[in-house]
C-alpha positions, 0 to 999 in steps of 0.5 A, spaced: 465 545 469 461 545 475 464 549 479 458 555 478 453 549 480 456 548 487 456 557 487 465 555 487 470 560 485 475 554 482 475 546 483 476 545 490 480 539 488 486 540 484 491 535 484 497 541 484 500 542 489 497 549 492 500 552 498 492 555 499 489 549 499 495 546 505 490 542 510 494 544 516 493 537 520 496 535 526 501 530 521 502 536 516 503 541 522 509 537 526 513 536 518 511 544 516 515 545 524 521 540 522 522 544 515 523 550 519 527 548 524 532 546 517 531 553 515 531 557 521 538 553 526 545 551 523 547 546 519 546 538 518 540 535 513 532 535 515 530 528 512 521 529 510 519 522 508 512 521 506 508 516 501 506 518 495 501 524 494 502 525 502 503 532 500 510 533 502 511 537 495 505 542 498 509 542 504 515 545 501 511 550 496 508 552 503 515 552 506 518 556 500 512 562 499 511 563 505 515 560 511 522 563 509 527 568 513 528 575 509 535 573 509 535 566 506 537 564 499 534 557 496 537 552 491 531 547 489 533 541 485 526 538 483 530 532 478 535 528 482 535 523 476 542 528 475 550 525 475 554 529 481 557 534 475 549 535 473 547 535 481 553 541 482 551 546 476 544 545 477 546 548 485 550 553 482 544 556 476 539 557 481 544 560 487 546 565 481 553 563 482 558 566 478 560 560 472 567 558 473 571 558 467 571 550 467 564 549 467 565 542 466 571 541 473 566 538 479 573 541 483 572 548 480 564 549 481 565 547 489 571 552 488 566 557 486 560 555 491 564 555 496 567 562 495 559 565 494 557 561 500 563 565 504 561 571 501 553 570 504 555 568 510 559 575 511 553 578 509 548 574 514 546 570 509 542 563 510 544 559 504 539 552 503 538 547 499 531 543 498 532 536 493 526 533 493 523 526 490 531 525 493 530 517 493 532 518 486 539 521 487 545 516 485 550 513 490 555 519 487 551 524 488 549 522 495 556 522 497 557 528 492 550 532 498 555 529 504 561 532 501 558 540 500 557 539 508 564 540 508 563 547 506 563 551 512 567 556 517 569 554 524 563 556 527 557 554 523 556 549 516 555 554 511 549 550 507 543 547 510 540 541 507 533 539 506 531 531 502 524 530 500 522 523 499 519 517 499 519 511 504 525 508 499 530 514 501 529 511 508 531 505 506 537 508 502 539 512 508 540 506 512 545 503 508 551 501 511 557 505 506 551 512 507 552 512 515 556 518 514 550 521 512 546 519 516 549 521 521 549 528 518 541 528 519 539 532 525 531 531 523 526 526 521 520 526 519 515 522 516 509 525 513 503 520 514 497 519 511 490 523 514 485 520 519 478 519 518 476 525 521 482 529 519 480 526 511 473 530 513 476 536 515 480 536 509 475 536 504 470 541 507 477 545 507 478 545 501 471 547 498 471 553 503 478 555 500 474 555 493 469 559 495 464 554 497 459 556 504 455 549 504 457 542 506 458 539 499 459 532 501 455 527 506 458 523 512 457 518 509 460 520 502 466 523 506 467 516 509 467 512 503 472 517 500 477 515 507 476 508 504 477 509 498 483 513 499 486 511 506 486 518 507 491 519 501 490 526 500 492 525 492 487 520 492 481 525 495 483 530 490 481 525 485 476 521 487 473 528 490 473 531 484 470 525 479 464 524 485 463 533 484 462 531 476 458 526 478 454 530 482 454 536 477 451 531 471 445 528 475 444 535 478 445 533 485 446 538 490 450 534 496 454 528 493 453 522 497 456 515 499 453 512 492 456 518 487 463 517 491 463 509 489 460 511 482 466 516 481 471 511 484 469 505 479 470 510 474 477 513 476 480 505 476 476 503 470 471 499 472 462 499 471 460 501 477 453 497 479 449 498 486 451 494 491 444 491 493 444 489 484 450 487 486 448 481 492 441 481 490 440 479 483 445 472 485 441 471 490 434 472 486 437 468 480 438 462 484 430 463 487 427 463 480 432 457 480 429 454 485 421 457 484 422 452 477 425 446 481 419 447 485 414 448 479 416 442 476 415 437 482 408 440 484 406 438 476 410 431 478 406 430 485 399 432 482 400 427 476 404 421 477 399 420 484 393 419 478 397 416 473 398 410 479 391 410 482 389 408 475 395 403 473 393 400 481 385 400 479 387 395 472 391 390 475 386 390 482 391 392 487 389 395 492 389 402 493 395 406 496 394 409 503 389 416 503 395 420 507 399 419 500 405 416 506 410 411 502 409 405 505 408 397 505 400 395 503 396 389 506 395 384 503 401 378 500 400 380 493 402 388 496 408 391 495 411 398 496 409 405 493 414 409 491 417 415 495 415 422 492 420 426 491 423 432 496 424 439 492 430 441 490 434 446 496 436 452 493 444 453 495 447 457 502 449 463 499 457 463 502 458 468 507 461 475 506 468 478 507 465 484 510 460 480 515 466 475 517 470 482 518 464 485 523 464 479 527 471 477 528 472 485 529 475 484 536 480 479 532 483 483 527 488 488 530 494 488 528 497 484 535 492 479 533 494 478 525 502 477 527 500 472 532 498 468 527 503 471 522 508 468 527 504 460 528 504 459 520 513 460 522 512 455 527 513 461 534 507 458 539 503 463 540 505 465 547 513 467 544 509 471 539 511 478 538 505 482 538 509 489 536 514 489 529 518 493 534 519 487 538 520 481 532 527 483 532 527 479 538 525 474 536 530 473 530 526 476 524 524 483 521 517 486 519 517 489 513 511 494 511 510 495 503 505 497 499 504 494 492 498 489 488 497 481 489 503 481 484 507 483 489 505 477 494 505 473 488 512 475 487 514 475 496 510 468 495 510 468 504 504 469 508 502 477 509 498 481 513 493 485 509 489 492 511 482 491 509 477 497 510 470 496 510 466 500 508 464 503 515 471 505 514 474 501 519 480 497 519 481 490 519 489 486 519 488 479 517 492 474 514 493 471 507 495 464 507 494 462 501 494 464 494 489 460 488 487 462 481 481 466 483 481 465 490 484 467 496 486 463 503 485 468 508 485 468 517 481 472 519 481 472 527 485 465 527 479 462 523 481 460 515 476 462 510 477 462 502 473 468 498 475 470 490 481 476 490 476 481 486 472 481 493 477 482 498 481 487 492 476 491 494 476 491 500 484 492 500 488 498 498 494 495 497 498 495 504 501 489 507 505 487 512 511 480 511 516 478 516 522 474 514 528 472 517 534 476 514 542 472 513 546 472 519 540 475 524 540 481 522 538 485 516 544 490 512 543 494 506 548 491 502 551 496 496 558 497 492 564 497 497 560 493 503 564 488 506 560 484 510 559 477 511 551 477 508 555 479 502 557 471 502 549 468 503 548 474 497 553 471 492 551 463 494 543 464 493 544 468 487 548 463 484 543 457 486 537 461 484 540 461 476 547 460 474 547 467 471 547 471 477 553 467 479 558 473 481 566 469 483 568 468 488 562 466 491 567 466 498 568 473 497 565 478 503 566 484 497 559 486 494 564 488 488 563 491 480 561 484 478 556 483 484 552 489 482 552 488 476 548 480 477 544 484 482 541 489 477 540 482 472 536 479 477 532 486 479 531 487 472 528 479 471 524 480 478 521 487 475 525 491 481 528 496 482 534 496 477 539 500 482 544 495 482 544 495 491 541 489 496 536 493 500 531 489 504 527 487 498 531 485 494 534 480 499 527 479 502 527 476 494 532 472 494 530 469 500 524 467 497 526 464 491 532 460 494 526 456 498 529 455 505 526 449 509 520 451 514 518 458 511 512 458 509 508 460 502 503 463 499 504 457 493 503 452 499 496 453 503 495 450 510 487 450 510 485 447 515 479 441 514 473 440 518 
């Protein structure tokens, strides 16, 4: 539609992944070398993790057109959502594997990939297989992956292994009865979002690949877009693409800060208004207020002064003082003239989140926020950890997430959250508390409370808790873990609700029955319904047996002058 307008040979800013449009930022370039490293050197697992929409699916398109040695073969499995049997004949479709007569048999198709591997191995052939979206994969699966690294000769592994996933396949990888894996893994990588100025880069790349000679976005479009986005390159595309629309319709030629934030109210559903309406009109309002206020005294002060001139004249008083100054007047028979009224003072407008952010700007880092973080657990501020990696010391574990104020509700313990303003900076601050509409914030040590819509805002969703795990020390539980935290599971599920109660509550086994009262409580608490006790799951259960001396959002300790 617009594309023409801007003199562009296609839209710059499909959301499908196109290895073209591949920005080769410092990130993409280091997680572009690990997947080669996985195609080009024997054996093992390559693990790409990346949030969603980072373009780890890009990388690997990338990766399969153009980065591939003559001699390699791939299997790509795109849906992992697969049983170990389904996992299995999927490899052996796309590797064109000649079917074994049971189809059905796992032992007969491990049978027949490995002769097919055998035999692209005496032809110098690479044989590789890319699983992508691969926290998705089932426990069996994942063992059924471990075991296919089994297939190799006496020198070398005949099967290379690359998982693509999200942050969560981390989480799923550390679990206690997957080391075996994990241990197979010979490179990590995780794909993080963009920079500031790589953002910028990003979008001037990609309107160049489209054929586009001028800059079409200003500095301060490609800020608000890094703002909105976090450098999230799905999240650009999206919001790139509606603010070009935007343009493209009031036949502007640059897009600028106040298309990108029209366009990104739009994307989330909301009607977008200036901010100079959206702080002038309360602000004019409450003067007109006042002006009327003020009119009204002005008509009091003219006519009550005649009108008691004129009652003071009849009863032969003297008259009140000509500086109109309330006071006593002479005589015996004398007595006090009314005070005038003062005029009304309109209301302080309350001061703004951004301008509480810019001063306390040298106050929000994220050392500053854990220290205050640590206070509301009762750590002094001098044994504080300044660095997550160094909370373990200290006997408690930082846990970084993404999600909504549903999710704070739902943790219900004090969080760090990112904020960014709107010159793209980023502030860590603490929330303390949790109102209806309000929220309860620390802003460099100092306590403010501002509405939720204006802090949303100003927030993308990330945020930061800390919590001290069972036993001191934090372990993915799942079926067949024996471990002594398998106890603190099966007891504080059984006090939070009787229908989670898994005997014997003694027992260290996470056995059939335990998981089965893991997935009711994940079900119940709108989890992740997998049946396994990672950390947020247990982080949960912490939450809700309600231990003495951990803080809550639901309890805010707003300090009173």
């Amino acid at each position: 539609m617009y594309t023409s307008f801007f003199g562009l040979n296609e839209k710059p800013f499909s959301i499908t992944p196109d290895p073209r449009y591949l920005f080769m930022s410092e990130r993409h370039g280091e997680a572009l070398a690990h997947l080669v490293y996985g195609v080009t050197e024997s054996g093992g697992f390559v693990q790409l993790t990346g949030e969603v929409g980072t373009g780890k699916t890009t990388l690997v398109r990338t990766l399969l057109q153009n980065r591939l040695p003559d001699n390699a073969d791939v299997a790509v499995v795109l849906n992992p959502q697969l049983s170990a049997l389904e996992f299995l004949q999927t490899i052996v479709e796309e590797l064109g594997v000649p079917q074994p007569d049971d189809t059905g048999s796992i032992k007969a198709l491990i049978d027949a990939l490995n002769h097919h591997l055998l035999m692209a191995y005496a032809e110098g052939r690479r044989t590789i297989l890319v699983v992508d979206e691969a926290q998705n994969l089932a426990r069996d699966v994942l063992e059924q992956v471990r075991l296919l690294t089994n297939l190799e000769t006496s020198k070398q592994k005949l099967l290379q292994i690359i998982l693509i996933g999200q942050p969560e396949l981390r989480e799923l990888l550390a679990r206690n009865d997957l080391r075996q894996l994990a241990q197979r893994i010979t490179g990590r990588y995780h794909l993080e979002p963009l920079s500031q100025s790589e953002t910028a880069q990003y979008i001037d790349h990609r309107v160049r690949v489209a054929g586009g000679v001028n800059e079409l976005f200003d500095g301060t479009a490609k800020k608000e877009v890094y703002r909105l986005s976090q450098g999230v390159p799905r999240l650009v595309n999206v919001i790139c693409d509606r603010a070009l629309l935007g343009a493209y319709g009031s036949e502007s030629r640059r897009v600028t800060r106040r298309t990108v934030q029209r366009a990104a109210a739009e994307i989330q559903g909301h009607t977008w208004q200036s901010p100079v309406l959206r702080w002038a009109l309360p602000a004019i309002a409450a003067a007109g207020v006042a002006l009327v206020a003020y009119g009204i005294y002005a008509v009091y002060r003219d006519t009550v002064p005649a009108a008691q001139t004129a009652a003071t004249a009849a009863a032969g008083l003297p008259a009140a003082p000509e500086d109109g100054k309330p006071g006593a007047v002479s005589g015996d028979t004398g007595a006090p003239m009314p005070a005038a009224a003062s005029p009304p003072v309109a209301a302080e407008e309350p001061p703004l989140l951004e301008d509480e952010l810019a001063l306390a700007s040298d106050l929000t880092s994220t050392g500053d926020a854990l220290v205050a973080l640590f206070e509301l657990w009762g750590v002094p501020a001098e044994r504080a950890p300044r660095d997550c990696r160094d909370a373990p010391s200290a006997g408690y574990e930082c846990v970084g997430q993404r999600g909504s104020w549903t999710s704070l509700r739902l943790y219900d313990r004090p969080a760090i959250l990112t904020l960014t303003d709107r010159r793209g900076d980023s502030h860590d601050v603490v929330l303390v508390g949790i109102h209806d509409e309000s929220a309860e914030l620390s802003i460099g040590g100092v306590r403010v409370e501002h509405p939720i819509a204006e802090i949303s805002a100003l927030w993308f969703g990330a945020f930061t808790v800390i919590w001290q795990p069972a036993g001191g020390t934090s372990v993915a539980l799942g079926p067949g873990s024996r471990h002594e935290n398998v106890v603190w599971l099966r007891q504080s599920l059984a006090a939070i609700d009787p229908r989670y109660r898994a005997d014997p509550l003694g027992s260290d086994v996470y056995d059939a029955t335990l998981a089965g009262r893991v997935r009711e409580f994940q079900r119940d608490h709108r989890l992740v319904v997998d049946g396994l006790a990672g950390r947020q799951t247990q982080i949960i259960v912490n939450s809700l047996t309600r231990t003495n001396g951990v803080p809550r959002l639901t309890t805010p300790r707003l300090a009173k002058d």
